[in-house]
C-alpha positions in Angstrom: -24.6 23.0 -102.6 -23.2 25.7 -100.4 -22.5 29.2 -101.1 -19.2 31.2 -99.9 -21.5 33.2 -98.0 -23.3 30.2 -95.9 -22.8 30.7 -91.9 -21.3 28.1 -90.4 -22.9 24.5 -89.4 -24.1 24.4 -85.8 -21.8 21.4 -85.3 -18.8 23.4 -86.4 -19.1 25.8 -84.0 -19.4 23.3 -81.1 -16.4 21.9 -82.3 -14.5 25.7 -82.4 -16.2 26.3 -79.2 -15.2 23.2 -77.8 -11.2 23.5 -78.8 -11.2 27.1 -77.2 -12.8 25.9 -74.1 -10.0 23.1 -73.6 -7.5 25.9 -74.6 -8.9 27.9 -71.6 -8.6 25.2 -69.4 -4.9 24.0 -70.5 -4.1 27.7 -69.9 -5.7 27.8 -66.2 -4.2 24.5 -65.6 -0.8 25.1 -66.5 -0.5 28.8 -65.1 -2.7 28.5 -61.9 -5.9 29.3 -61.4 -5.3 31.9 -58.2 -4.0 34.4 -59.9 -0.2 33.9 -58.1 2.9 34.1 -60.4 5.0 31.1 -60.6 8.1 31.2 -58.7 11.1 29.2 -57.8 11.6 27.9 -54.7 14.5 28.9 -52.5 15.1 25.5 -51.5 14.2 22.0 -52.8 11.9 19.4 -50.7 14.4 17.7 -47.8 16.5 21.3 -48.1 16.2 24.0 -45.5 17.8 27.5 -46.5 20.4 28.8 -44.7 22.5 32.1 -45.0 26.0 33.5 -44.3 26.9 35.0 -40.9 27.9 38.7 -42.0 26.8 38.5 -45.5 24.0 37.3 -47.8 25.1 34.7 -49.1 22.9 31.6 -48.9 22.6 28.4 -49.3 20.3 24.9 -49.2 21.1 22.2 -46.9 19.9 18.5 -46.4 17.5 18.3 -43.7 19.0 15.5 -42.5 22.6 17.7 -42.1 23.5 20.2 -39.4 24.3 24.3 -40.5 27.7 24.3 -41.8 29.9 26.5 -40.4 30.1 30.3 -41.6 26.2 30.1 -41.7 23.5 30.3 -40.1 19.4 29.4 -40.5 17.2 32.3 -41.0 15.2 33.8 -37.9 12.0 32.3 -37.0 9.5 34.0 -39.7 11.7 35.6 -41.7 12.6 32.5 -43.9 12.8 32.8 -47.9 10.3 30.2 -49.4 10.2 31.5 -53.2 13.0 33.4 -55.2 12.2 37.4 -54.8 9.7 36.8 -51.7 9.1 39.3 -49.4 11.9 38.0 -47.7 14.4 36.7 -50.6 14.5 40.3 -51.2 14.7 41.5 -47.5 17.9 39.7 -46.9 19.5 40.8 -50.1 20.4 44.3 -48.2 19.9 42.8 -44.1 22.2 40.2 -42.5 23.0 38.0 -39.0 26.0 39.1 -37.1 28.3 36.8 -35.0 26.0 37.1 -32.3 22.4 36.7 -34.3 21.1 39.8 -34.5 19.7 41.5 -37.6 21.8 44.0 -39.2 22.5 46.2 -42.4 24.5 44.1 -44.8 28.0 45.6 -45.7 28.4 46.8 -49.3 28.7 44.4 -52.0 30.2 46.4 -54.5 
């Protein structure tokens, strides 16, 4: 017989020690183990982001499909990858004009 006050069994504890362990791990597993936030992407796989001429409006297009017209791809280096990137967040205030150079977008109120 066992009193109230008994510490626990060694093989009880392995087994608590065990489920925290795999806990840990399902957390690292599901969040990333590098620290980085998880974030959208801009674009799906086979999808290139592209982005009004004049405005910043955007959009995703097939890879296999040219730019529609009205827009235009981003400039070399300057290309969104994830939703509120460095540069997601760039071109919410900055836009192309007609002839492809960077410029102050016009107010969007």
């Amino acid at each position: 017989m066992t009193s109230s006050n008994s510490r626990p069994r060694p093989a009880f504890r392995r087994r608590v020690g065990a489920a925290a362990l795999m806990g840990a791990i399902t957390v690292v597993a599901l969040t990333g183990c590098s620290g980085l936030s998880l974030q959208d992407a801009i674009c799906s796989d086979g999808e290139y982001p592209v982005m009004t001429v004049g405005g910043t409006g955007s959009a995703c297009v097939k890879d296999s499909e040219k730019t529609p017209e009205g827009y235009t791809r981003y400039p070399e280096g300057k290309v969104p990858q994830q939703v509120d990137d460095e540069w997601d967040v760039y071109w919410r205030t900055h836009t192309v004009d007609e002839k492809g150079g960077i410029v102050a977008a016009p107010d969007t109120e």
